[in-house]
C-alpha positions as CSV (number, residue, x, y, z in Angstrom):
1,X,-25.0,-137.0,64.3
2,X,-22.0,-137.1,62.1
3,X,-19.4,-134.4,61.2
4,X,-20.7,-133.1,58.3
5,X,-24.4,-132.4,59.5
6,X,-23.0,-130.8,62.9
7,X,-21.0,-129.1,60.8
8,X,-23.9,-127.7,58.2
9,X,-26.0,-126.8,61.2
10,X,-23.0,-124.6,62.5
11,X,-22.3,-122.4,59.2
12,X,-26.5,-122.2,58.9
13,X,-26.0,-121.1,62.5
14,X,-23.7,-118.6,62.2
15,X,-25.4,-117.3,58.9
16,X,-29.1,-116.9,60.9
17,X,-26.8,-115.1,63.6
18,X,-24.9,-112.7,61.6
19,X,-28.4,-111.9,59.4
20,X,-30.0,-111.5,62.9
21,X,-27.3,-108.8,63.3
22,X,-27.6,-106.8,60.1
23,X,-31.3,-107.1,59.6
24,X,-33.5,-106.1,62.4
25,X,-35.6,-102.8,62.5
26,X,-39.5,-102.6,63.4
27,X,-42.2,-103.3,60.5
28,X,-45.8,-102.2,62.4
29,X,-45.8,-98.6,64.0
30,X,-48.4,-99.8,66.0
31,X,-46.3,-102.8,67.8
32,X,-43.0,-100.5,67.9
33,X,-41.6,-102.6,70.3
34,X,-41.5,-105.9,67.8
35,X,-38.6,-106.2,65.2
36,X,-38.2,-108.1,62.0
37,X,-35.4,-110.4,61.7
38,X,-34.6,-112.9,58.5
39,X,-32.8,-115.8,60.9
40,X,-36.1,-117.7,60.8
41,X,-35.6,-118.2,56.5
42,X,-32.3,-120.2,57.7
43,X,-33.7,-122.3,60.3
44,X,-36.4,-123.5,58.6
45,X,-33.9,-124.4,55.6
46,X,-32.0,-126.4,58.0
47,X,-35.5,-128.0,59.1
48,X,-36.3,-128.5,55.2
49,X,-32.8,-130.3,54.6
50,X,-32.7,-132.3,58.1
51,X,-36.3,-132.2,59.9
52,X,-38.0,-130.3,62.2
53,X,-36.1,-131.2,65.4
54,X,-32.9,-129.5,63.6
55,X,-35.1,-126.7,63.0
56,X,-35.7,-126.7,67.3
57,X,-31.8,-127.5,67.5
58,X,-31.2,-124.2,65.7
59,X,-33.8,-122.2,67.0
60,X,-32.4,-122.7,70.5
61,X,-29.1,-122.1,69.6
62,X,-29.7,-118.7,67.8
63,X,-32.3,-117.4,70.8
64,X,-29.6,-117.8,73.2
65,X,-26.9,-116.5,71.2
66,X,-29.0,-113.5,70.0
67,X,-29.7,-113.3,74.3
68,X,-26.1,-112.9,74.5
69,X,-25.2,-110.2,71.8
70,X,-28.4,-108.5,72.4
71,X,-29.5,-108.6,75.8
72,X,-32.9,-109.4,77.2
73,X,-34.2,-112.0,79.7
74,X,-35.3,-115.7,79.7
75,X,-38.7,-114.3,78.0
76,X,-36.9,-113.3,75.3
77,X,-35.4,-116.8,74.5
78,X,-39.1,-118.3,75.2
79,X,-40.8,-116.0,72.6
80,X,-38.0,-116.2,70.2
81,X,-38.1,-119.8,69.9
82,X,-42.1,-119.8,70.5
83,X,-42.2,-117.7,67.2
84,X,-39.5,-119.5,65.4
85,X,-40.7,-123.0,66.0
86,X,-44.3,-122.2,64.8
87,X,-42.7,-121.6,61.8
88,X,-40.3,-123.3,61.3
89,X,-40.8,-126.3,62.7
90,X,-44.6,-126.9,61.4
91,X,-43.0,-125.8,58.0
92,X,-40.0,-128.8,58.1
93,X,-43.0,-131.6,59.7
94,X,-44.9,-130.6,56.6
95,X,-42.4,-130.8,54.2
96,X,-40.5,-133.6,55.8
97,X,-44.1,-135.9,55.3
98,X,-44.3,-134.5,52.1
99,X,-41.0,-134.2,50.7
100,X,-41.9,-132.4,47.4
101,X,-42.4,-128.3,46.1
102,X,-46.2,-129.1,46.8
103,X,-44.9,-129.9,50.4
104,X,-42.3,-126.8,50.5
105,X,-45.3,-125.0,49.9
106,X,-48.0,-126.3,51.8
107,X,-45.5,-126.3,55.0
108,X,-44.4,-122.6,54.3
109,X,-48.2,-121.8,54.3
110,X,-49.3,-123.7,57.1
111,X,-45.9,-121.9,59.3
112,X,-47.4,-118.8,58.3
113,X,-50.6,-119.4,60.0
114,X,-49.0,-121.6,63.0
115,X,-47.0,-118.6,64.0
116,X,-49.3,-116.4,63.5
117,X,-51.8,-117.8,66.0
118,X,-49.2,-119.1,67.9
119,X,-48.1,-115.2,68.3
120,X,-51.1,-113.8,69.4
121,X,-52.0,-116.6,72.2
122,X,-48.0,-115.9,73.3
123,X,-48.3,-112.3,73.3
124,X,-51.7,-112.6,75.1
125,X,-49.8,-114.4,78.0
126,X,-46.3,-113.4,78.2
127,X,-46.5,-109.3,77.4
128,X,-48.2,-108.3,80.0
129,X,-46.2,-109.6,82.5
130,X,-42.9,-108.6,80.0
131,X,-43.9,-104.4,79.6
132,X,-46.1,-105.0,83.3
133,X,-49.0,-103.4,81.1
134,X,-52.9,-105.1,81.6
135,X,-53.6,-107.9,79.4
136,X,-56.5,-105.5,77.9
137,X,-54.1,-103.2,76.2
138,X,-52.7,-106.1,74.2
139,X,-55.6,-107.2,73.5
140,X,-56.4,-103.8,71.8
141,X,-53.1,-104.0,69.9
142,X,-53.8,-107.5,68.5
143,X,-55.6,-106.4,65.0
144,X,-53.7,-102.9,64.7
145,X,-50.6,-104.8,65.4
146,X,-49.3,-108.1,66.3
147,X,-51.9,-109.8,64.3
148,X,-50.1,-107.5,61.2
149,X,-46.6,-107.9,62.5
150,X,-46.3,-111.5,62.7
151,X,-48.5,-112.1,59.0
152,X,-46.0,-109.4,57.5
153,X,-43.0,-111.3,59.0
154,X,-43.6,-114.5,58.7
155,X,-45.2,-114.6,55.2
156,X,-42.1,-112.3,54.3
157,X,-39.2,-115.0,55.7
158,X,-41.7,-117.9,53.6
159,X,-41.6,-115.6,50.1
160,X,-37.1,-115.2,50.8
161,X,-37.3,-119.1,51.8
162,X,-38.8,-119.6,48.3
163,X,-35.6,-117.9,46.7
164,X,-33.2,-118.7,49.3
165,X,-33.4,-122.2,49.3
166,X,-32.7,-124.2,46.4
167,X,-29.2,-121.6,45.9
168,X,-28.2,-122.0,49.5
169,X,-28.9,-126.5,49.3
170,X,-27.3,-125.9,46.1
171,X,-23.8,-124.5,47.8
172,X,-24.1,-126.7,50.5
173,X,-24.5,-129.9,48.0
174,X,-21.4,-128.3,46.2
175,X,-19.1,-128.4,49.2
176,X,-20.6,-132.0,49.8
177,X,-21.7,-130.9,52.9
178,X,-25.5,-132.2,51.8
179,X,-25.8,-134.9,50.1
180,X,-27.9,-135.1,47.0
181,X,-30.8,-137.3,47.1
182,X,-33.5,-136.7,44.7
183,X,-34.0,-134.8,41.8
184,X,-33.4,-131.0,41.6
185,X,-33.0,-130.3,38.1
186,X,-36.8,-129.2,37.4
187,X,-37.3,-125.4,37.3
188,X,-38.0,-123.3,40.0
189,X,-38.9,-120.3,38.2
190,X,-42.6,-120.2,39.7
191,X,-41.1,-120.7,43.2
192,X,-39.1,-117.8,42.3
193,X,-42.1,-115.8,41.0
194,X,-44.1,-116.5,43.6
195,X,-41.5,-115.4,46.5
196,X,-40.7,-112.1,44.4
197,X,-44.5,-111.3,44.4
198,X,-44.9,-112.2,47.9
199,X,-41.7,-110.3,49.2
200,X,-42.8,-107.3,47.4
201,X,-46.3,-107.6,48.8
202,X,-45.0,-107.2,52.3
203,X,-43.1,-104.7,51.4
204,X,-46.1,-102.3,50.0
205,X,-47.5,-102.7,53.2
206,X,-45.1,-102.3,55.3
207,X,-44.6,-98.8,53.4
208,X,-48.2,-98.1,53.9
209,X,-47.9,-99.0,57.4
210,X,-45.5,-96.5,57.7
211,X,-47.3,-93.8,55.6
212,X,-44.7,-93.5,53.0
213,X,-47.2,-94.6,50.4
């Protein structure tokens, strides 16, 4: 690993960590207890711009951090990097194998539903034995919640991703930190209308969720 991807993978570090800070509140009254964070639109643009395994490298890195400044236990780290990895990573494999917007895409779709699933099989296992409740109880808050929670956040981070990503390669490719291999002079402007009309979907239902709307 040279210097300059060791140091990209640092600043988009430190940018999913101080994000992680600023953003985090709860989305699904019903699953109180599980908070939205943006650090998983970072990490999977590291995955997009080096590969899956960066995206890993990153999501271990910011679960341990965010241990630190947060609290929490070693079941914290495991279902922070259970959830980001499903996302991420299946998002990065995707696009890394097809290394196009119809790839971006595909891979953003298919994180969705990886973490998603992924989510509800982790919840099944680990909660009960995090909040010492029975495993039925989660099982009732699956649809009214988790199922919800982890559709709202992830397919939020994939609509910001679709913004977020050709500015932040962009600055990056600037400071000659990324090199420039192939060609990103087409528009993006459905990408950009697409994540605009996906962000503000979650965010309608989030309001509903809360009964402000």
């Amino acid at each position: 690993m040279n210097t300059k991807k060791i140091t990209t993978i640092g600043i988009l570090c430190a940018m999913a960590v101080v994000i992680n800070v600023l953003i985090h509140f709860p989305m699904v009254p019903a699953v109180s207890f599980l908070s939205y964070d943006p650090k998983d639109i970072i990490i999977v643009i590291g995955g997009f711009i080096y590969g899956p395994m960066i995206s890993l490298l990153m999501s271990g890195i910011t679960s341990v951090l965010e241990l630190m400044y947060r609290g929490g236990t070693i079941l914290d780290v495991v279902m922070n990097m259970v959830s980001t990895c499903a996302f991420a990573c299946t998002a990065a494999f995707i696009y890394k194998k097809m290394h196009n917007k119809k790839g971006a895409l595909i891979g953003l779709v298919a994180g969705v539903i990886s973490m998603t699933v992924m989510m509800v099989i982790w919840n099944y296992i680990v909660t009960p034995i995090y909040y010492g409740m029975p495993r039925e109880a989660v099982v009732a808050m699956m649809l009214p919640g988790i199922i919800p929670f982890n559709l709202l956040k992830s397919g939020l981070n994939a609509g910001i991703t679709l913004l977020l990503y050709k500015p932040i390669v962009g600055a990056l490719r600037y400071t000659n930190l990324v090199e420039k291999k192939d060609n990103n002079g087409k528009s993006n402007t459905g990408f950009i209308i697409l994540g605009l009309f996906i962000i503000a979907t979650a965010f309608f239902v989030v309001l509903a969720l809360q009964g402000i709307i």
